[in-house]
MARMAR-951351 format. One record per residue (C-alpha): x, y, z. Coordinates in steps of 0.1 Angstrom, whole numbers, always signed. Each point is the difference from the previous one (the first is absolute). Layout:
! residues N
east->X; north->Y; up->Z;
...
//
This chain:
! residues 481
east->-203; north->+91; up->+191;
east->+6; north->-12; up->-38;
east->+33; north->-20; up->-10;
east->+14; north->-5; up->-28;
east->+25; north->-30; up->-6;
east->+30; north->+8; up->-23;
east->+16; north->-29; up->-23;
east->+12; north->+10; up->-35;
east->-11; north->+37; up->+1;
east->+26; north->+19; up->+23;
east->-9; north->+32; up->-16;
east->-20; north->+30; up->+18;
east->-14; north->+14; up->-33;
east->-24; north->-14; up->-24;
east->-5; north->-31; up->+24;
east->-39; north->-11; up->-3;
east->-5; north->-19; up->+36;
east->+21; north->+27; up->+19;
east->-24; north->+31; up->-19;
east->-34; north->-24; up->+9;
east->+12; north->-2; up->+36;
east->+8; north->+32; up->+6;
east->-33; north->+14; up->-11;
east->-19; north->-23; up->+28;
east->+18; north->+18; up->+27;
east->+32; north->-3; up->+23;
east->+21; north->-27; up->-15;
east->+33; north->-22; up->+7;
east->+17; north->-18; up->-22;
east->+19; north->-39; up->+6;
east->+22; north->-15; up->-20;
east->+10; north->-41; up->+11;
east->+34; north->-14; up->-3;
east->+3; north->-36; up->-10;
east->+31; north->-15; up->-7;
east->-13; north->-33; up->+1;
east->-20; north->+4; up->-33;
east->+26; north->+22; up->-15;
east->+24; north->-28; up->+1;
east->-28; north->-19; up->-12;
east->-8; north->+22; up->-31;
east->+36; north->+4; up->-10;
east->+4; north->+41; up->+11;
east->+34; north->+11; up->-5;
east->+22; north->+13; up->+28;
east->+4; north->+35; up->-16;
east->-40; north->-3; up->-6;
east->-9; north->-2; up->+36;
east->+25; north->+26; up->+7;
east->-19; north->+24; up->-27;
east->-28; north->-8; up->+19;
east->+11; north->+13; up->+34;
east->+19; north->+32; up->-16;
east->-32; north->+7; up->-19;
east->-22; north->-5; up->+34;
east->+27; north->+28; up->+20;
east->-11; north->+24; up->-26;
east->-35; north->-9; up->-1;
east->-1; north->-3; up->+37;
east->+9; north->+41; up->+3;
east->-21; north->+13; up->-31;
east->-30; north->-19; up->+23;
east->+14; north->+14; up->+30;
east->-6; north->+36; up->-17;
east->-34; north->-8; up->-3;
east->-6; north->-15; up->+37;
east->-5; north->-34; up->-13;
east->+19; north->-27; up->+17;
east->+17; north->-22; up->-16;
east->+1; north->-35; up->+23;
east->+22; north->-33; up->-8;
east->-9; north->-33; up->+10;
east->+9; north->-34; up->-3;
east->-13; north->-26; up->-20;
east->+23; north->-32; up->-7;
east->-16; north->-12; up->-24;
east->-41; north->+13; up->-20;
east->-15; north->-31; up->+21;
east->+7; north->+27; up->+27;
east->-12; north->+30; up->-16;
east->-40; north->-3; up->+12;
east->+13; north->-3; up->+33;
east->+19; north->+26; up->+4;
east->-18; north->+27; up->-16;
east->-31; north->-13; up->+20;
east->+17; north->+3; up->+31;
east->+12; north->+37; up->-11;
east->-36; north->+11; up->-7;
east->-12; north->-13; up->+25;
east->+28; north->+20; up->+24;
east->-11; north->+36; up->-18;
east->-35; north->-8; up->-7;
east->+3; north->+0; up->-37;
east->-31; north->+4; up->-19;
east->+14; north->-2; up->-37;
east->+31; north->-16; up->-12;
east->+8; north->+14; up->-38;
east->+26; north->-20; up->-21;
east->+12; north->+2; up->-40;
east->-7; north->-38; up->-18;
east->+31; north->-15; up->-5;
east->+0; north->-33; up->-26;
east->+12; north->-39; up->+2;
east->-14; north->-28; up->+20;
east->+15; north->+5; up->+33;
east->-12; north->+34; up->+0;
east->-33; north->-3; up->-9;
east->-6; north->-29; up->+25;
east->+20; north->+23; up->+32;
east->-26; north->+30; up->-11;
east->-30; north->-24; up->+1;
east->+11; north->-12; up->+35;
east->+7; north->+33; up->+10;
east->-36; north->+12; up->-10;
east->-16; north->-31; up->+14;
east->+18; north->+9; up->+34;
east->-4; north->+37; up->+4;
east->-37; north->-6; up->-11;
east->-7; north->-23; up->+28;
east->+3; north->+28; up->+20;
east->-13; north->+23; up->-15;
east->+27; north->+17; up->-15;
east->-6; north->+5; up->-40;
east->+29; north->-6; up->-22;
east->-2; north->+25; up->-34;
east->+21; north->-6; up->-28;
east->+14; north->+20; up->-31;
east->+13; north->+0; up->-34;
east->+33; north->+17; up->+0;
east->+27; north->-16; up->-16;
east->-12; north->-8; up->-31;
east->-22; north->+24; up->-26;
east->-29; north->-30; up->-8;
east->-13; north->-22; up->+29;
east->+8; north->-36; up->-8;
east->-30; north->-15; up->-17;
east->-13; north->+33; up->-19;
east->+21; north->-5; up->-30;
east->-11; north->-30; up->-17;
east->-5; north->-17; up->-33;
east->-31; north->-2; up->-18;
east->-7; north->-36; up->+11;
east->+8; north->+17; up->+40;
east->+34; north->-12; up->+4;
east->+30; north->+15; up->+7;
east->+29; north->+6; up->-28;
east->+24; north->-19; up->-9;
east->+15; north->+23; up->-24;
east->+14; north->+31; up->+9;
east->-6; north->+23; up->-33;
east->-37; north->-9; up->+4;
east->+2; north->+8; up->+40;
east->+15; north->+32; up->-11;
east->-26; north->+12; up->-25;
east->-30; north->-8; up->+24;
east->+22; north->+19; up->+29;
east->+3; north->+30; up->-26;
east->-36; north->+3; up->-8;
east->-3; north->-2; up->+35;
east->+18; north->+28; up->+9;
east->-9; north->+21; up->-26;
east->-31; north->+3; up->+19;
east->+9; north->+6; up->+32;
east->+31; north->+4; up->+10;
east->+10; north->-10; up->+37;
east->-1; north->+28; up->+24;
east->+26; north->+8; up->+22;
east->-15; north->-4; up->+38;
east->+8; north->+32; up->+24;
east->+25; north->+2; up->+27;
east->-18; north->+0; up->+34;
east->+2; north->+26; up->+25;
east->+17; north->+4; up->+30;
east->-25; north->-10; up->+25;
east->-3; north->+6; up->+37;
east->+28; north->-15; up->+22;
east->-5; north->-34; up->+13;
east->+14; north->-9; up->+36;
east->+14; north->-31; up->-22;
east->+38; north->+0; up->-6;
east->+15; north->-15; up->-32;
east->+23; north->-30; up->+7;
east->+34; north->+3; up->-12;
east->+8; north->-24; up->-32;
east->+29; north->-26; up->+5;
east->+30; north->+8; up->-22;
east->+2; north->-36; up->-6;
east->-21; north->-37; up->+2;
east->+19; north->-33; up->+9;
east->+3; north->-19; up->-29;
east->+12; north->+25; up->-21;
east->+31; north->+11; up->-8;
east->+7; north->+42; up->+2;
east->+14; north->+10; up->-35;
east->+27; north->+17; up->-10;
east->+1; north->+39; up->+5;
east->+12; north->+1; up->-36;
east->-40; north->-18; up->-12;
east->-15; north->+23; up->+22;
east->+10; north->+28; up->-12;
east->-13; north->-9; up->-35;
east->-37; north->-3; up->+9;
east->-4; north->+30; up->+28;
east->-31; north->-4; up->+18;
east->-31; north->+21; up->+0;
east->-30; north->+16; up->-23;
east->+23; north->+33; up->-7;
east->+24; north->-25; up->-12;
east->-27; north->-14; up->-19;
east->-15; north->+30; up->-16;
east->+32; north->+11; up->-11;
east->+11; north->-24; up->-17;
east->-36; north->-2; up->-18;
east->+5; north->+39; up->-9;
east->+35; north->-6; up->-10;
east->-10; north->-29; up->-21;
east->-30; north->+21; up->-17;
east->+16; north->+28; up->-7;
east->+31; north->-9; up->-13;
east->+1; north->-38; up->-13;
east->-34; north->-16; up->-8;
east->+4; north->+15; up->-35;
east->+33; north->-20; up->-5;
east->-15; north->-38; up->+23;
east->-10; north->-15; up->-36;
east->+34; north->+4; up->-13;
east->+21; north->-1; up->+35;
east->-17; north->-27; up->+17;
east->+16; north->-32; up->-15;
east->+37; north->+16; up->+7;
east->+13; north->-5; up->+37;
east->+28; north->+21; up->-1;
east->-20; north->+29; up->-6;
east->-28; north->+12; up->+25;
east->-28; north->-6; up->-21;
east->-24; north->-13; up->+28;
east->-23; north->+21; up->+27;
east->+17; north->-21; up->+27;
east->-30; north->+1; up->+17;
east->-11; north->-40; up->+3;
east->+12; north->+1; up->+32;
east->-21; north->+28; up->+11;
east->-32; north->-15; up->-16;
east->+5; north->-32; up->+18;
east->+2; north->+14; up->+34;
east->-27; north->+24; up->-8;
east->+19; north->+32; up->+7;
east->-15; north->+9; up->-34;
east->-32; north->-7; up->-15;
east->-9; north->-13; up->-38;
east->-21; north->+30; up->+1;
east->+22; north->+22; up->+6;
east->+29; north->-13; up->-29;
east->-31; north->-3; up->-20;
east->-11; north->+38; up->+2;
east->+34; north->+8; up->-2;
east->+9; north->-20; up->-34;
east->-32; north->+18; up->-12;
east->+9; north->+37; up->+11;
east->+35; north->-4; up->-21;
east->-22; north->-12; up->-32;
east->-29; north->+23; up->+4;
east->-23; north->-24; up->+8;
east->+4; north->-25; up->-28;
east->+1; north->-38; up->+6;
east->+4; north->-10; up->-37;
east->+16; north->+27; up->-17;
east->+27; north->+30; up->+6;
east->+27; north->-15; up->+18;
east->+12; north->-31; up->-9;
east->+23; north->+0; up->+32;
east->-30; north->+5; up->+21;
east->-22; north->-28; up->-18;
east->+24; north->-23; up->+4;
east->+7; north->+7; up->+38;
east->-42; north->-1; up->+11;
east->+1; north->-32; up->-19;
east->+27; north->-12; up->+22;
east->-26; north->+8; up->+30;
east->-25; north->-17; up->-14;
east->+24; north->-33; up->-6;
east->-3; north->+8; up->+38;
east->-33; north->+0; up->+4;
east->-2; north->-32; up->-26;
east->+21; north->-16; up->+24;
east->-25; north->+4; up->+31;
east->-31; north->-11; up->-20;
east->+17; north->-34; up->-7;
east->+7; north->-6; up->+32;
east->-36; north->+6; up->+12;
east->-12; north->-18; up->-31;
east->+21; north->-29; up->+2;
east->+8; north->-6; up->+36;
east->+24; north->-28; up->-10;
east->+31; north->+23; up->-13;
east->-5; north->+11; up->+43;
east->+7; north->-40; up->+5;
east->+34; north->+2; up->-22;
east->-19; north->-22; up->-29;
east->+4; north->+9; up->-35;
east->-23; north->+20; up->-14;
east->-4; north->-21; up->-31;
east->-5; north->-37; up->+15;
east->+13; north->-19; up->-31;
east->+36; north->+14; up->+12;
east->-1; north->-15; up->+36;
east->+11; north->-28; up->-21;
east->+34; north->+14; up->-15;
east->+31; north->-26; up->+12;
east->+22; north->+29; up->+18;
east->+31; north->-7; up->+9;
east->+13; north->+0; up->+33;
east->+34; north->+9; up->+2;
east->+13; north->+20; up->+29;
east->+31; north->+6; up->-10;
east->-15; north->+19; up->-30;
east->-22; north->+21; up->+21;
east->+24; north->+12; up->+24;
east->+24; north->+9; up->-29;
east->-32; north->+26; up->-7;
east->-5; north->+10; up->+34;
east->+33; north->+10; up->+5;
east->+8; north->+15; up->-31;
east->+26; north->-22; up->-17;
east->-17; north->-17; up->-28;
east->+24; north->+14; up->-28;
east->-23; north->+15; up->-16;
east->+5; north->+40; up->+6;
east->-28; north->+18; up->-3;
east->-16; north->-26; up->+24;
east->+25; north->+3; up->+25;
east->-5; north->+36; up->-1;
east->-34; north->+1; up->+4;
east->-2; north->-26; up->+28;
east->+33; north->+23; up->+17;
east->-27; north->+28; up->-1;
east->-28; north->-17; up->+15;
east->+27; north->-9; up->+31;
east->+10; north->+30; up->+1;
east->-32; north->+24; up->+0;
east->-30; north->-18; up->+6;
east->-5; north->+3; up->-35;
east->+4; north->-9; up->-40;
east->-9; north->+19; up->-32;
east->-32; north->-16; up->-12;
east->+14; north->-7; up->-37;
east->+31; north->-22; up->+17;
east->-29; north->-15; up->+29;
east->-15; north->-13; up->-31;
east->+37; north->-11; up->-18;
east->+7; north->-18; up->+31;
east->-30; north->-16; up->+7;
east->-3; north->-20; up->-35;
east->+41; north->-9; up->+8;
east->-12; north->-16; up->+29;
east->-31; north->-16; up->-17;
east->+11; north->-10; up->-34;
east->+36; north->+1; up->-2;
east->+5; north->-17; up->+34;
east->-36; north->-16; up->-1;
east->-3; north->+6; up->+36;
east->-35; north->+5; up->+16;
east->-7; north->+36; up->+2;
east->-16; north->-3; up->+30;
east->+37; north->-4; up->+18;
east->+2; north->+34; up->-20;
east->-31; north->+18; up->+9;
east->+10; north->-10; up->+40;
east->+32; north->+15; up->-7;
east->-10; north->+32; up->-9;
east->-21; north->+0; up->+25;
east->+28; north->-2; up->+27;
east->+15; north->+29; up->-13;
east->-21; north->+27; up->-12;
east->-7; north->+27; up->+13;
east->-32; north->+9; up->-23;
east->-5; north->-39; up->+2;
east->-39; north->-6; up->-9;
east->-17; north->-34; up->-2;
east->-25; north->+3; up->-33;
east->+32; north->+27; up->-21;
east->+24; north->-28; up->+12;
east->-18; north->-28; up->-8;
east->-13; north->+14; up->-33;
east->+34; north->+10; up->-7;
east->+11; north->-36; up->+3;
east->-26; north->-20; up->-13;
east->+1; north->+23; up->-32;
east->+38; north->-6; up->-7;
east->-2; north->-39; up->+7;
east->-30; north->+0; up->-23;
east->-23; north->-17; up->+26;
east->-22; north->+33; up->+7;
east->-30; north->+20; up->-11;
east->+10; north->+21; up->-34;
east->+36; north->-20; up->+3;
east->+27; north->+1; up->-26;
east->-4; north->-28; up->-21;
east->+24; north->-25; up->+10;
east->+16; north->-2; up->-34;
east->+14; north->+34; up->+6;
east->+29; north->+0; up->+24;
east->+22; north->+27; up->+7;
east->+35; north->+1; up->-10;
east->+22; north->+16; up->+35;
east->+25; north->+11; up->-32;
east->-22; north->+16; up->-25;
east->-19; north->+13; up->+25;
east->+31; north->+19; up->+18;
east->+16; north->+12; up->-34;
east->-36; north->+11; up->-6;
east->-2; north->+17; up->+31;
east->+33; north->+11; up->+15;
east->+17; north->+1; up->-32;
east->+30; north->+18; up->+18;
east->-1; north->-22; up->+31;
east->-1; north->+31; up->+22;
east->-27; north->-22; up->+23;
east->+18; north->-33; up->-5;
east->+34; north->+21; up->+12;
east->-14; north->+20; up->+30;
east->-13; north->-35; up->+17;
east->+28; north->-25; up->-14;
east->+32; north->+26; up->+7;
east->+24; north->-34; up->-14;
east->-14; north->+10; up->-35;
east->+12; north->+33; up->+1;
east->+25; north->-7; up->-25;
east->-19; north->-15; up->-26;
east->-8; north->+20; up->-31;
east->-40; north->+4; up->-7;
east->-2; north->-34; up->-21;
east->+23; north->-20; up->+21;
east->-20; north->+12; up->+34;
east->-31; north->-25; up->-12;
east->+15; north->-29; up->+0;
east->+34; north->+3; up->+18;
east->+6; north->-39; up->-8;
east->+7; north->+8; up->-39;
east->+30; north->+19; up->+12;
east->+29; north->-22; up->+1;
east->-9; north->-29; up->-11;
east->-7; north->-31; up->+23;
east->+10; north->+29; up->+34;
east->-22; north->+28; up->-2;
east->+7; north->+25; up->+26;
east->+14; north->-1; up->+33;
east->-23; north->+1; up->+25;
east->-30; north->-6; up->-16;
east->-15; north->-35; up->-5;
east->-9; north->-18; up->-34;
east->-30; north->-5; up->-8;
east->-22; north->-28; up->+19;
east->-27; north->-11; up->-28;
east->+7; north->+1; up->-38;
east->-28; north->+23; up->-12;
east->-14; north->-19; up->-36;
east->-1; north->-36; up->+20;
east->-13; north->+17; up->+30;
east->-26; north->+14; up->-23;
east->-8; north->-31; up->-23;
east->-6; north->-22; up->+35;
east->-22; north->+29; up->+10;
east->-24; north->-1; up->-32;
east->+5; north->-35; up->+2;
east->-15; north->+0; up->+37;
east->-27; north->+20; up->-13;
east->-9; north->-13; up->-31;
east->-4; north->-35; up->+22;
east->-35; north->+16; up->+17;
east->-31; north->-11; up->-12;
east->-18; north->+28; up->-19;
east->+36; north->+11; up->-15;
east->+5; north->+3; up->-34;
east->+33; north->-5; up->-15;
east->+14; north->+35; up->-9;
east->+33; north->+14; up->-11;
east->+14; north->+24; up->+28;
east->+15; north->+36; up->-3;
east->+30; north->+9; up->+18;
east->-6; north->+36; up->+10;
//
């Protein structure tokens, strides 16, 4: 008997470990629920809830190919070797087969894991799955990992130009097991059910998955360069979600951005281009947090920056969490992210340099925030997201170069169609008035809607100010963007 332990790949096809176990002989699969250390990590409600609507469907495509699908519990990782020793042990596993997953804590549960099962003789095999590059192959010249991501990018395109990732084959049904699959809670204490209405937006399975991958390739990569930065219109694949979970596979969005560009990386389509380089931002993402474990350990990226004099002020924050800060297309965004599970990327990056530079609040109350809530929630896309609008990351805006929330909305829902759908009290407002509801009548604004909490050009002098203060800063005018 082979296993193989499901995490973040709740997918039947293209799925490395599950192929590798398959082809040793009769195989069951395990996947280990642990709210403990979901808490711990931050996992949204409607995350974990993705999670056990993707495992249903994963549980029956496995069923059709007699492989067991078994659920245990493990509190927290400390557990994990434990448990899966004790569940080897019980079907006199031989081989236990898993994809590598990144970050500190889970690189140190796999090493326990392997240290366990191999003191019994039970060999633990691991894969490269979710990522195109194994952490560690692409390097600089002087052997250590990039900083920037253009330079990341060429080496991964020369890279791929040589051999391109192949996609792994489905297994077989194999002979039936006297093993019966367990049935997968519809819920974990600790976490709140979402609504029916979220739900509905992010439907569970690879089917699900794969259509929205051929909907995406067929019909809008050519228009993602131009369509992606607008949030009323549906410019995105909507498929971060789906990657994050695992139902589908960088491989697979990468073979399929290639088959609508025949073949090209670099030329042809520039919708296409633009949307593999948004896979390997991905992928950049994963490197640095193999490369520099501290980003795992909530530390800046760039250590001169653990030094900026953030302010605390909850009443600020919470203003931002709940989506009254005055500002509209902030409100809007963060009304969204309540909402659905998630926020356009263009306004995740709008309302992360609010938080950072107009409200000089640490990002990493934002980066936990997000966390909470989404459902494609990821710790290196998150964390890189974050650290690269507060200017503390690898390849980080500069922090001269804030975002304006209002040139930024006019720039981007210049008829306030987005601002409208998610702040209904604007509805009124014509498409000038709609960014910046408190230039309409005077000193009152508009019924319903709050002024603005921070005055944007002092909230962004005291952030350059707070900047400029670090050693190795130069003094340099900003831009207001």
């Amino acid at each position: 008997m082979h296993l193989i332990w499901l995490r973040t790949d709740l997918r039947l096809h293209d799925n490395t470990a599950l192929a590798a176990a398959a082809q040793r002989g009769p195989t069951a699969a395990v996947y280990l629920i642990s709210p403990e250390q979901w808490l711990a990590h931050d996992d949204a409600p409607c995350k974990v809830d993705f999670w056990l609507r993707n495992l249903q469907r994963l549980s029956a495509a496995l069923g059709e190919l007699n492989i067991p699908l078994l659920i245990r519990h493990a509190a927290t990782w400390d557990q994990a070797p434990k448990v899966l020793v004790d569940l080897c042990q019980e079907l006199s596993v031989e081989s236990v087969h898993v994809n590598d997953e990144y970050g500190i804590h889970e690189e140190r549960r796999d090493a326990a894991v392997a240290e366990a099962l191999e003191a019994r003789g039970v060999t633990l095999y691991n894969y490269l799955d979710q990522l195109l590059f194994q952490p560690g192959s692409v390097l600089t010249k002087t052997g250590t990992y990039f900083q920037v991501f253009s330079q990341f990018r060429k080496v991964c395109y020369s890279r791929l130009h040589g051999a391109l990732p192949r996609l792994v084959a489905t297994p077989k049904a194999q002979a039936p097991l006297k093993l019966k699959s367990d049935p997968i809670p519809d819920h974990v204490d600790g976490f709140a059910t979402p609504s029916e209405a979220l739900r509905a937006l992010w439907p569970a399975g690879e089917a699900e998955a794969r259509r929205r991958l051929d909907q995406f390739s067929d019909a809008q990569i050519s228009y993602y360069k131009d369509e992606r930065d607008f949030p009323a219109k549906p410019g995105t694949s909507q498929l971060s979600a789906y990657l994050a979970a695992g139902v589908v596979s960088p491989r697979q969005c990468l073979h399929a951005a290639l088959q609508s560009n025949q073949g090209e990386f670099e030329s042809g389509d520039i919708g296409a281009i633009t949307w593999i380089n948004e896979l390997l931002w991905r992928e950049f993402y994963k490197h640095i947090l193999v490369g520099y474990p501290r980003v795992s350990r909530h530390r800046a990226f760039r250590p001169e920056t653990e030094a900026v004099a953030w302010r605390n002020s909850p009443e600020d924050l919470k203003a931002w969490q709940e989506a009254r800060t005055g500002l509209p297309i902030i409100d809007a965004a963060m009304r969204q992210l309540l909402e659905t599970g998630w926020m356009h990327n263009r306004l995740r990056m709008v309302v992360a340099m609010f938080l950072t530079k107009n409200l000089l609040i640490d990002w990493r109350e934002g980066e936990r925030f997000f966390m909470r809530h989404l459902i494609d929630g990821d710790l290196a896309a998150n964390n890189g997201g974050w650290q690269w609008s507060s200017s503390t990351g690898t390849d980080s805006a500069p922090y001269f170069r804030i975002f304006s929330p209002l040139s930024q909305s006019e720039k981007f829902d210049g008829e306030g169609v987005f601002i409208k759908h998610w702040l209904p009290q604007l509805a009124a407002l014509n498409k000038k008035e709609v960014h910046n509801p408190d230039a309409v009548g005077g000193l009152f604004g508009v019924a319903d809607y709050p002024r603005p909490i921070v005055d944007l050009k002092k909230s962004r002098d005291r952030a350059l100010a707070a900047f400029r203060s670090l050693p190795s800063r130069q003094a340099v005018g900003g831009s207001y963007e």
